[in-house]
N, C-alpha and C positions, 0 to 999 in steps of 0.2 A: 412716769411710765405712760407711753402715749402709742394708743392701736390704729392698727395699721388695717381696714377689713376692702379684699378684694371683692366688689359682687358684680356675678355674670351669669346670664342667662341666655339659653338657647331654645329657638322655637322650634317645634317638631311636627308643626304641621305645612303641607302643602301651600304655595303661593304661586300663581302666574303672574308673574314678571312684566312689566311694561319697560324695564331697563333693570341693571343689574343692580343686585342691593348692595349698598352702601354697609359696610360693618361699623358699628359704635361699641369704643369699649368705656366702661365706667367705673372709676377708682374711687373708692369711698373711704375718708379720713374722718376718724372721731366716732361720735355718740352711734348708739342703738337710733336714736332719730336722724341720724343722717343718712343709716342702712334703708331703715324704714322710706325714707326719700330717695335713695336710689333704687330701690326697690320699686316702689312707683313709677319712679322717670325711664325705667328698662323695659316695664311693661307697657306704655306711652309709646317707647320706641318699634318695639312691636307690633302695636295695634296699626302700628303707622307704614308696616312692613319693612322696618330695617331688621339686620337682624344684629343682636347684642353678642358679643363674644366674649367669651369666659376666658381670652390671651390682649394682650397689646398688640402683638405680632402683625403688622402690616392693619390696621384701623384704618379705618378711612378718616373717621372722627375719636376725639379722645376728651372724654369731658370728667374732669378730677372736681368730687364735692368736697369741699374745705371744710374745716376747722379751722380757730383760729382761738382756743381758750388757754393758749401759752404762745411767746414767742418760740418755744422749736416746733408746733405744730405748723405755726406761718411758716419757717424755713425749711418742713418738709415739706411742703407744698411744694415749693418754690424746686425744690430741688428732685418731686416727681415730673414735674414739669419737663423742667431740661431734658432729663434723662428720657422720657419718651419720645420727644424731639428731636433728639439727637439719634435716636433708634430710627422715627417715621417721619422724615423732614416734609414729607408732603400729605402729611395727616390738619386737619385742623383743628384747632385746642381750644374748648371750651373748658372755661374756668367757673365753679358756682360757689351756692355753702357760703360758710360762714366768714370767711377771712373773704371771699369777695364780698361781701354785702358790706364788710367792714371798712374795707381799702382796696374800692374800686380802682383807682386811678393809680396806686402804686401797682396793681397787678397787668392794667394795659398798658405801663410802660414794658413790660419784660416783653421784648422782640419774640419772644416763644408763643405767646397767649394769643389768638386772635379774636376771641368774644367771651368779656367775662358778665354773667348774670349772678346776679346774687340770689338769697334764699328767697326775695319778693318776685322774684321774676324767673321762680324756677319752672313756673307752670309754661310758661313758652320757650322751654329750651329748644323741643320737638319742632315747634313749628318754625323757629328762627334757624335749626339746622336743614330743614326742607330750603324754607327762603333761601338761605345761602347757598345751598348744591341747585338751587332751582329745580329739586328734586320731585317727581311725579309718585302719587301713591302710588302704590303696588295691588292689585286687585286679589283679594284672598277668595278660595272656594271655601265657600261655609260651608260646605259637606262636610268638610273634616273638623274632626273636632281637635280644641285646642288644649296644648298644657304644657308643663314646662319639664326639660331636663335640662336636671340641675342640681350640682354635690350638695345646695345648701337645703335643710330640713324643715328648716326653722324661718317662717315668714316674720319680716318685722314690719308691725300695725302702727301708724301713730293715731293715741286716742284723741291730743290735744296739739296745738301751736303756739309758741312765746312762753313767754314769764311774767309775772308779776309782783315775782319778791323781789328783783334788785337788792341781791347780796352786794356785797360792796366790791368784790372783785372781780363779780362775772359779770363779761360782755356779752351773753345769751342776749339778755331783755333789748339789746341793741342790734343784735343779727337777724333775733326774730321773731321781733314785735311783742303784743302784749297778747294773754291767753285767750287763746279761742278753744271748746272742748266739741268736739263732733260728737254727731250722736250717737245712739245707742244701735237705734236703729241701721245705720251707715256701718257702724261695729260692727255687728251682725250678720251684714248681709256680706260682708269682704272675709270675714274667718268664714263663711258659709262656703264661698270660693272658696278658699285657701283649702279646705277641705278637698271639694271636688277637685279641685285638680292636685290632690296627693301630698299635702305637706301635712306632716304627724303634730306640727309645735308654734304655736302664735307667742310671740311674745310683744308686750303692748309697751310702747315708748311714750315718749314726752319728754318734756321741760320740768314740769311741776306737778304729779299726777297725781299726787292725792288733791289740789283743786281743783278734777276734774269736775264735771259739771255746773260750777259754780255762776257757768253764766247759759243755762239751761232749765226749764221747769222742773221740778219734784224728782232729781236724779242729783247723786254721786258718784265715788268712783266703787263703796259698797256696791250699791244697787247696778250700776256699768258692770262691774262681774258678775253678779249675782244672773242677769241679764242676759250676759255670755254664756254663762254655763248651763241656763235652760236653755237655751235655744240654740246652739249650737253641739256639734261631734265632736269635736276637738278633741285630740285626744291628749295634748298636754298645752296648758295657758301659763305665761311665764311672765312676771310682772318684772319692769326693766329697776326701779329704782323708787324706792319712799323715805321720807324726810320722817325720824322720832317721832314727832309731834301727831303724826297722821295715821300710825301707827294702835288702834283705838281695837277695843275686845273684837267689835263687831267686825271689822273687816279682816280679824285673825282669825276670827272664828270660820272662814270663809273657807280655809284652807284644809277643813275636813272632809272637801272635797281632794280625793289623789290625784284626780287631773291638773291641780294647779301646783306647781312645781315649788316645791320645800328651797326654794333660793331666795334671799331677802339681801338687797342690793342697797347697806342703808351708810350714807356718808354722812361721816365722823368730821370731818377738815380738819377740825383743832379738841384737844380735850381740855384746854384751858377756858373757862368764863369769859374772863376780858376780850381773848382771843376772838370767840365764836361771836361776843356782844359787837365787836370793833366789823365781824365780816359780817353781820344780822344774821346770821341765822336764827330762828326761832326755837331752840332750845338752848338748853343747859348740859353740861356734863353727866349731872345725875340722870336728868330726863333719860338723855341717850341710854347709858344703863341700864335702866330700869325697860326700856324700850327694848331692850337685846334681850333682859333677861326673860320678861313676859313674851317674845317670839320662840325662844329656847322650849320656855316651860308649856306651849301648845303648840308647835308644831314638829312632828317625828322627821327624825333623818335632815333635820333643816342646814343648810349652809348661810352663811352670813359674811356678805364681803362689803369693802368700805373703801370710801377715796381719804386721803389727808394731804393737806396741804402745809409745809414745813419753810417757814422762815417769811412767815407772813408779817407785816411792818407792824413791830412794837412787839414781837416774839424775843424776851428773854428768857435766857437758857432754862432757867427754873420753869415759865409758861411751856417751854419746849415738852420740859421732864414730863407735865401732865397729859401732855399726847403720849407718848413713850408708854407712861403707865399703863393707859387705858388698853392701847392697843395688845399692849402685854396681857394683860386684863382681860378682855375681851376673848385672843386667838383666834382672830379672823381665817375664816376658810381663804382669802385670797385679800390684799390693799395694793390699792392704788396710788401710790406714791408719787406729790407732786410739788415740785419747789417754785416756792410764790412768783410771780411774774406778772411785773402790773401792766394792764392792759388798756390801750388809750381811751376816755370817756366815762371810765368808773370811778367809782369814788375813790378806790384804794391807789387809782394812780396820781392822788392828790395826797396819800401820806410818802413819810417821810421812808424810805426803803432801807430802812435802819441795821438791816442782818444782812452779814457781808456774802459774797458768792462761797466761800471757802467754808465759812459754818452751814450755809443753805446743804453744801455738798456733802458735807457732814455731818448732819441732823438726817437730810435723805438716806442716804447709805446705811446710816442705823436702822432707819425705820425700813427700808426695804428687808435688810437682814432679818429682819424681826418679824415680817410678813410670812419671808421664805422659809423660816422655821416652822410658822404658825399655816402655812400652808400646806409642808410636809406632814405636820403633826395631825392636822383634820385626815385627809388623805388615807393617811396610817389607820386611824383609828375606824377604817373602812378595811380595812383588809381581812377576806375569808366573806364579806356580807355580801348578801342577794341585791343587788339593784336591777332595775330595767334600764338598758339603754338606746338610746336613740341614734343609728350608726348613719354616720354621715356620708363619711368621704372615701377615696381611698388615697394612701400617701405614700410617698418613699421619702424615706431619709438615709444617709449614707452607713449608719450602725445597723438602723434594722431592717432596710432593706424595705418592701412594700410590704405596705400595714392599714388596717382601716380604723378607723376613729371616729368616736361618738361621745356623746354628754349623758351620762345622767340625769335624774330631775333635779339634783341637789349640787347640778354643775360643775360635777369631776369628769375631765377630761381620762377617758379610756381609749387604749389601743389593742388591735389583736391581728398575731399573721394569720390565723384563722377566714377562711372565705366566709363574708358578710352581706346581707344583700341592703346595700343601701335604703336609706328612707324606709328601715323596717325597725320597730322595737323587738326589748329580747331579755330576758332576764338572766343574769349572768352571774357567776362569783369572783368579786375585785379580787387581785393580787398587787401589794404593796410592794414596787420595787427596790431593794435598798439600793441599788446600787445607782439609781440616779431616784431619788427622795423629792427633786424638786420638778421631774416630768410625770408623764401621764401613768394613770394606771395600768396593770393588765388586765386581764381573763384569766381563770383558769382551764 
């Protein structure tokens, strides 16, 4: 299962013109830390006086951030590529992210691509797209002040860059580099923005966040929230993803505060020992368990979602069963289902890819099943309760016509034909749809 997130933003304030602005639009593929990256490089584009467009439609420039943590995330790529090109033949396409850092030189063969930077050299995408249009800043009148409109709520912060665990299958610690943790300070002072200019929900990404500060003075990623939430307004802080092991009283205890969002984003991959030992993760099956069950037993309303990876080399069917269980076991509010795909330069693409495509297909398709039960089932067991939600966007879809849509803090997608005023909270009572169990909720 591999996401797909458009992000675009539009500036609203006043600019005199020294020639006409150039539009960039920016398609973002994969992680909360690649949002968080294009996030940054939209606002770069801005400062710089382009302006960013929330369509493809006629772009002057089109720069798509990669992924590259399965072979079909490379062949989307590849294949928004074309398709934009084929739309804006005289746009130029800039290529960055992950799958360019990885395989530079297979991506400047494709006749579509005219400058691919990787995630080391995303920080001069801005200045390399001036260079090439020979383009003149734009002079802005500071009189006006600045901010952004824009469907999205929810800013994404990176707290750290790279990896250091080197799991055995993931090409992360190869795309982008080894952990560096920003400060507290820098934290701080960018949720202090995101405030002022009207976003209601930070959610903090990375690679590896529970090591955060580990190459910092007298700081973790305790004390990194603990940090945020005096000194900032925010009025909901959404933590992207934690590893069992990091999962410790103290940093659960954290969460009596209600601004920080009852959502725990903790990947499973395998529920088999050998399994999880052969990809290193740093826990055990029980661990994880016992992990799930002490977030259950102190945190209210909490949702709990998780990735697996199914037909990993030296995955017999019995190793399988014990993912199967768990996930049964568990009834995750939402899984991520992903069939193994070894990746050049890691260790796992030095074993033996012992499970055929036809059980990989097999093995997935159960466990997605088993997701989509356990996702209706959470869902459900919401229906008639008070939540607050965070209304995002507004949508049309061909059944319901235009609808607005928002998240809860325990990351149930709600919809209502009800007029909404975007980027506002609101306390609402779910209604559980049967007749489609596996989409969003209503209002009543």
């Amino acid at each position: 299962m591999h996401r797909v997130d458009i992000l675009g933003y539009k500036l609203n304030y006043n600019m005199v013109k020294t020639q006409a602005n150039l539009s960039v639009f920016i398609e973002t593929h994969g992680c909360k830390l690649n949002q968080a990256d294009a996030m940054k490089l939209a606002n770069e584009f801005q400062d710089s006086g382009f302006t960013v467009s929330d369509t493809s439609t006629k772009a002057d420039v089109y720069i798509l951030n990669t992924c590259t943590v399965t072979h079909v995330a490379d062949s989307k790529a590849r294949h928004s590529v074309r398709s934009f090109k084929k739309q804006n033949s005289n746009a130029k396409v800039i290529v960055t992210g992950c799958y360019a850092e990885r395989a530079q030189r297979e991506l400047e063969l494709m006749p579509e691509i005219d400058i691919v930077m990787g995630n080391m050299k995303k920080k001069d995408i801005v200045e390399t797209v001036i260079d090439e249009f020979n383009y003149n800043y734009l002079t802005i009148d500071t009189n006006d002040s600045r901010g952004f409109s824009s469907s999205r709520t929810r800013a994404m912060l990176k707290i750290q860059e790279g990896c250091n665990q080197i799991c055995s299958y993931c090409i992360v610690p190869k795309v982008r580099g080894r952990e560096k943790s920003i400060s507290l300070d820098d934290l701080v002072s960018n949720i202090n923005s995101f405030t002022d200019i009207g976003f209601k929900e930070v959610v903090l990404t990375g690679t590896q966040l529970g090591s955060y500060g580990f190459d910092l003075e007298g700081i973790d990623l305790t004390k990194m929230i603990s940090g945020i939430l005096e000194n900032t307004d925010i009025e909901r802080l959404r933590i992207s993803s934690l590893q069992p092991q990091e999962l410790t009283q103290e940093l659960i205890s954290l969460w009596e505060d209600d601004r920080l969002c009852p959502h725990f984003h903790i990947p499973l991959q395998s529920g088999n020992d050998y399994i999880l030992g052969k990809m290193r993760r740093k826990y055990t099956s029980r661990m994880y368990l016992e992990a799930v069950e002490n977030v259950r037993n102190s945190v209210e309303n909490v949702s709990i979602t998780t990735d697996v990876i199914v037909g990993f080399p030296g995955e017999t069917q019995a190793y399988y069963e014990d993912t199967r269980r768990i996930c049964e076991m568990v009834g995750f509010a939402d899984m991520h289902v992903f069939k193994f795909s070894s990746r050049p330069g890691t260790s796992a693409a030095y074993y033996q890819d012992d499970v055929v495509p036809k059980v990989k297909n097999e093995r997935s398709a159960e466990l997605i099943s088993i997701g989509q039960d356990s996702f209706a089932k959470f869902r459900q067991s919401y229906h008639g309760k008070k939540m607050n939600v965070l209304w995002e966007t507004t949508e049309k879809n061909i059944v319901k016509g235009s609808f607005y849509s928002g998240l809860t803090s325990n990351y149930i997608r709600v919809t209502s034909n009800k007029v909404k005023k975007e980027n506002s909270l609101e306390s609402v009572t779910l209604m559980f749809n049967t007749k489609d169990p596996y989409g969003s909720m209503d209002i009543n």
